[in-house]
ROGU-259111 format. One record per residue (C-alpha): x, y, z. Coordinates in steps of 0.05 Angstrom, whole numbers, padded with zeros to 5 digits, always signed. Each point is the difference from the previous one (the first is absolute). Layout:
N
XYZ;...
***
This chain:
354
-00374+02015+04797;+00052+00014+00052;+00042-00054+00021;+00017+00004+00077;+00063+00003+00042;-00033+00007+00074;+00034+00031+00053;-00031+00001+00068;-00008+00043+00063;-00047-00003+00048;-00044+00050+00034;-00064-00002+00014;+00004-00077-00037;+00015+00035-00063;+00058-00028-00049;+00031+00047-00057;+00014-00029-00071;+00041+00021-00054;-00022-00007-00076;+00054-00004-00046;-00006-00001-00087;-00068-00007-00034;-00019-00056-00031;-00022-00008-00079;-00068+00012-00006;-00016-00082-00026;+00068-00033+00028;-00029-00071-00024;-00061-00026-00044;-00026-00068-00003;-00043-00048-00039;-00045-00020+00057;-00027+00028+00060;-00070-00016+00035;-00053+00039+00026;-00040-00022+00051;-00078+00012-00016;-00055-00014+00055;-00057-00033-00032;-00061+00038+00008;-00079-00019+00006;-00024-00009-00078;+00064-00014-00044;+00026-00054-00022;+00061-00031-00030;-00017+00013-00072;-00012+00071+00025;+00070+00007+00022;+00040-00035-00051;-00044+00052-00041;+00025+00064+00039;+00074-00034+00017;+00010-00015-00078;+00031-00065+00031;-00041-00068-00024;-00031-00040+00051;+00055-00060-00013;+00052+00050+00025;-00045+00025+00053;-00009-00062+00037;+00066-00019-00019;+00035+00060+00055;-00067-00030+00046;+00006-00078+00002;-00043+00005+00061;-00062+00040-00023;-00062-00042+00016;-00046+00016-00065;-00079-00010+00015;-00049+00004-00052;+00043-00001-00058;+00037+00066+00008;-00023+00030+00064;+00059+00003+00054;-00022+00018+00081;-00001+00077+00014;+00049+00024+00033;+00052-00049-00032;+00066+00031-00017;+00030-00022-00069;+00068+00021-00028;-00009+00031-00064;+00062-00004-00051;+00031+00060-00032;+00070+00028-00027;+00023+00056+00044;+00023+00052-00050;+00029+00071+00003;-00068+00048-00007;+00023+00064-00030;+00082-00007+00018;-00028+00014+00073;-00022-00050+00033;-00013-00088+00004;-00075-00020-00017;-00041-00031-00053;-00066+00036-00045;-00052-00053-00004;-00054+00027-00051;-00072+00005+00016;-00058+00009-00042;-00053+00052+00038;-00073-00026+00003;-00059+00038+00019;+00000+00023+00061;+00071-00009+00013;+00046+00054+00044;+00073+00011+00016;-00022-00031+00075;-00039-00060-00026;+00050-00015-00047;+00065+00003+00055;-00037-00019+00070;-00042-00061-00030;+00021-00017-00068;+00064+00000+00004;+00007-00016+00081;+00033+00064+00023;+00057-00015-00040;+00005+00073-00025;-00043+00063+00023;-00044+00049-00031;+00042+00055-00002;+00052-00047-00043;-00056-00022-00042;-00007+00081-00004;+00072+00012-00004;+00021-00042-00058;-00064+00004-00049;-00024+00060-00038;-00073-00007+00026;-00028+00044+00068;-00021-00049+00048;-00073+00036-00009;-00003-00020-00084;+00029-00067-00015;-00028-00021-00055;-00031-00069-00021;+00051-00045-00033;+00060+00044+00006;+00054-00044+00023;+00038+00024+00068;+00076-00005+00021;-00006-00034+00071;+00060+00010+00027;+00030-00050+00058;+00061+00011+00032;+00053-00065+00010;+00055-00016+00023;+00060-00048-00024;+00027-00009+00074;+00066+00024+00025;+00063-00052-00004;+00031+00035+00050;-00042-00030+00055;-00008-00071-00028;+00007-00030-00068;-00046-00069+00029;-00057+00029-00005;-00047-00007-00065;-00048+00050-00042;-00023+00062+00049;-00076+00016+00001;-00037+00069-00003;-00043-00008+00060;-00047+00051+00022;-00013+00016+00064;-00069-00022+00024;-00044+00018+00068;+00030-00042+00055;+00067-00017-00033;+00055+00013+00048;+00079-00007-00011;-00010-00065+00045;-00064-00029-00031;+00034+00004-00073;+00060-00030+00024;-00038-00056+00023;-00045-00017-00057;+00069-00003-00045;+00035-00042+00047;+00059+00062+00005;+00030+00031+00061;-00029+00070+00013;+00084+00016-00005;-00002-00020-00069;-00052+00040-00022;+00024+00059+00025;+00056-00012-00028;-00020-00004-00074;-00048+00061+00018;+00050+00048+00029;-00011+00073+00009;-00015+00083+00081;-00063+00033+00006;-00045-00061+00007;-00052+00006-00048;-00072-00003+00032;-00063-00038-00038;-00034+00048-00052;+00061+00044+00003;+00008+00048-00056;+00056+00032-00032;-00031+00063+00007;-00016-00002+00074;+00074-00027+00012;+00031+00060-00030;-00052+00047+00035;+00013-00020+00073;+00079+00000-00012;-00004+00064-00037;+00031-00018-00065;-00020-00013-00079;-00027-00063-00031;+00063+00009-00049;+00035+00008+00064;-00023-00071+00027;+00002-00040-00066;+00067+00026-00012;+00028-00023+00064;-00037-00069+00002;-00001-00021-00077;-00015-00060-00023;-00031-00009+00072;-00054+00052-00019;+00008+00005-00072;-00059+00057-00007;-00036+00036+00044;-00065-00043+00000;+00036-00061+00021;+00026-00018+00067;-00002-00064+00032;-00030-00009+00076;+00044-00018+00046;+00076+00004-00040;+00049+00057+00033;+00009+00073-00041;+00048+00052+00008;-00014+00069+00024;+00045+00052-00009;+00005+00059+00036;+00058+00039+00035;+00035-00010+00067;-00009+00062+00047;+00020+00016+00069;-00058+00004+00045;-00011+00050+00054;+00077-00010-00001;-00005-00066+00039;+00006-00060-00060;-00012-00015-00076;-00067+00001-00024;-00054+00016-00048;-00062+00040+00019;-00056-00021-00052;-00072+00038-00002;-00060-00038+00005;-00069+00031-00016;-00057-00041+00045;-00057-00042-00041;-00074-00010+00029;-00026-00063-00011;+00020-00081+00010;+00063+00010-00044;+00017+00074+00012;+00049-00009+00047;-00026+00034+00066;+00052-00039+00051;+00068+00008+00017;+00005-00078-00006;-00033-00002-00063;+00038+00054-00040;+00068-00029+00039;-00020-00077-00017;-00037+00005-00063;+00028+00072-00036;+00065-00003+00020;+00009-00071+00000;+00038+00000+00065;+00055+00044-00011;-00032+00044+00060;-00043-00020+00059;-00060+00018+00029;+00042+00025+00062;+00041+00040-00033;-00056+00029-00036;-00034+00021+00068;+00063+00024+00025;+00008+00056-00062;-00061+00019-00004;-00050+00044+00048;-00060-00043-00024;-00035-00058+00048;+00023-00072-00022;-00076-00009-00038;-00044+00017-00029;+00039+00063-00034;-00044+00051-00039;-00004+00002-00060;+00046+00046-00049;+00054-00002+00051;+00069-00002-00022;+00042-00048+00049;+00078+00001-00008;+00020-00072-00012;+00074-00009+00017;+00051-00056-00030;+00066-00020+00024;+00048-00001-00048;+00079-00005-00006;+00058+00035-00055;+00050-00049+00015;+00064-00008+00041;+00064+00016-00029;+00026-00065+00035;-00032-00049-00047;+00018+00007-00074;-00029+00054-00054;-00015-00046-00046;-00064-00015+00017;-00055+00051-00021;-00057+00028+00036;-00032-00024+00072;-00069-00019+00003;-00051-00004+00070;-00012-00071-00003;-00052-00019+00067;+00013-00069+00026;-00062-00047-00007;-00014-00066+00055;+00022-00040-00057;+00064+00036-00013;+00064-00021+00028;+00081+00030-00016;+00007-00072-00048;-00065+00005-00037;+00021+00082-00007;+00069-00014-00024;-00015-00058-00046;-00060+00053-00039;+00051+00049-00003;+00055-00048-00020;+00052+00017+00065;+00031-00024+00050;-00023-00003+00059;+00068+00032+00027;-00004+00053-00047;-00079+00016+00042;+00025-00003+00062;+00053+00056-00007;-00061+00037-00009;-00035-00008+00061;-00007+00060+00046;-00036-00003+00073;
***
């Protein structure tokens, strides 16, 4: 993971970063983390202290305000915090295996969307066991992989254990904030990143649209994405690509994007800007560089997406490392910016270009 210095101009709302040294791969293991598991129709609590290897004692224990009806049963939708020790998986990355014994019937998606709450996926159930995801066999007994986190000192050393919580339909930066009683400031700043990662965002498709390498991408945002078939919605990524001259006017990047039919394809300048590119172009700009009508575009086209980006200025010191695009957010202001990147707000302001 890159640690950030931040540096800031602005054009077009855009700020620059630096990153500086990598980080180790596991900086910091712990004995307990939590994960947060939504409680789904037909399981129970003897079910999950089953697939959780935790007892039901220590269950309710991290959950002193579970209501239990009918002996076991807890409400669906319920979200329990699950105990585990965040450990160092493979000298790469923080997580825990929990093992699981496959029953008839079972697949990788049953196994990570309902069993175990959507705290891994099935392509990490995939990933880390020897079995395809089309032959798993009855009782074989599956890695399932979570990742965790130990929390960062640097921000605050109040807080307590950190939870794994997966990102559900409806869930919003504001409504998670509010159901753990944090400011929306705090979160982002334990979940720092500045592509803005979309829902159902893939490595894969990530590295597509910016024109680089999975390797490229993991090796630029590790532990953040510690593989490519894992990458949290809505946490920032780097993208790297170089800083040109364009048309001889400013400092840019021109990307290729190849137009998609269908709901998710991608057929709208505000779309692919919004949603593809995470913001670091807009929809006007799009229109501007390109000979096609604002919507719908055909299909197949290739539309030049262009960045802004900046090398530096000599006048602020070389020891900071490479500048990154960063587009400014409503919720983002030059404190909340320079406390992420751990600067002052002096230091950002030198930066600022109208």
């Amino acid at each position: 993971m890159f640690r950030f210095k931040l540096v800031l101009s602005f054009s077009l709302s855009i700020i620059f970063l630096r990153l500086t040294a990598v980080q180790s791969k596991c900086p910091k293991t712990c004995d307990l983390a939590l994960g947060s598991y939504s409680v789904w129709l037909g399981t129970n609590l003897t079910f999950i202290s089953t697939v959780s290897a935790d007892s039901i004692t220590d269950i309710l224990g991290y959950n002193p305000y579970v209501n239990l009806t009918n002996g076991d049963l807890i409400e669906v939708g319920t979200k329990i915090n699950l105990p585990f020790t965040c450990d160092c998986i493979d000298d790469e990355f923080l997580g825990h295996v929990f093992p699981y014994t496959v029953q008839s019937g079972d697949t990788y998606y049953e196994i990570a969307q309902t069993y175990y709450a959507n705290l891994t996926t099935p392509a990490m159930l995939e990933q880390f066991n020897s079995y395809p995801a089309s032959n798993v066999p009855v009782n074989a007994v599956l890695n399932v992989t979570v990742n965790c986190s130990c929390g960062d000192a640097s921000v605050s050393k109040a807080y307590g254990l950190f939870v794994t919580y997966p990102l559900r339909v409806g869930d919003s930066l504001g409504s998670i904030a509010a159901t753990a009683d944090l400011s929306t400031d705090l979160l982002q700043s334990y979940n720092p990143g500045s592509y803005y990662v979309w829902t159902d965002a893939e490595v894969k498709i990530i590295a597509e649209v910016s024109g680089n390498t999975v390797n490229d991408i993991i090796s630029y945002n590790h532990p953040a994405i510690p593989n490519e078939y894992y990458v949290m919605s809505y946490t920032r990524v780097v993208i790297p690509f170089p800083c040109d001259c364009i048309d001889g006017e400013f400092l840019g990047h021109v990307f290729t994007y190849k137009v998609r039919s269908g709901p998710s394809g991608g057929n709208t300048y505000d779309t692919i800007a919004e949603t593809y590119y995470a913001n670091l172009t807009t929809a006007a700009t799009l229109e501007r560089t390109n000979s096609y009508r604002a919507s719908p575009l055909p299909d197949n086209a290739v539309v030049n997406v262009t960045v802004n980006c900046s090398c530096g200025n000599a006048s602020v010191s070389e020891d900071y490392g490479l500048f990154v695009t960063y587009p400014l957010r409503p919720e983002d202001s030059l404190k909340s910016i320079a406390a992420n990147a751990s600067l002052g707000e002096n230091l950002l302001q030198r930066w600022m270009e109208y």
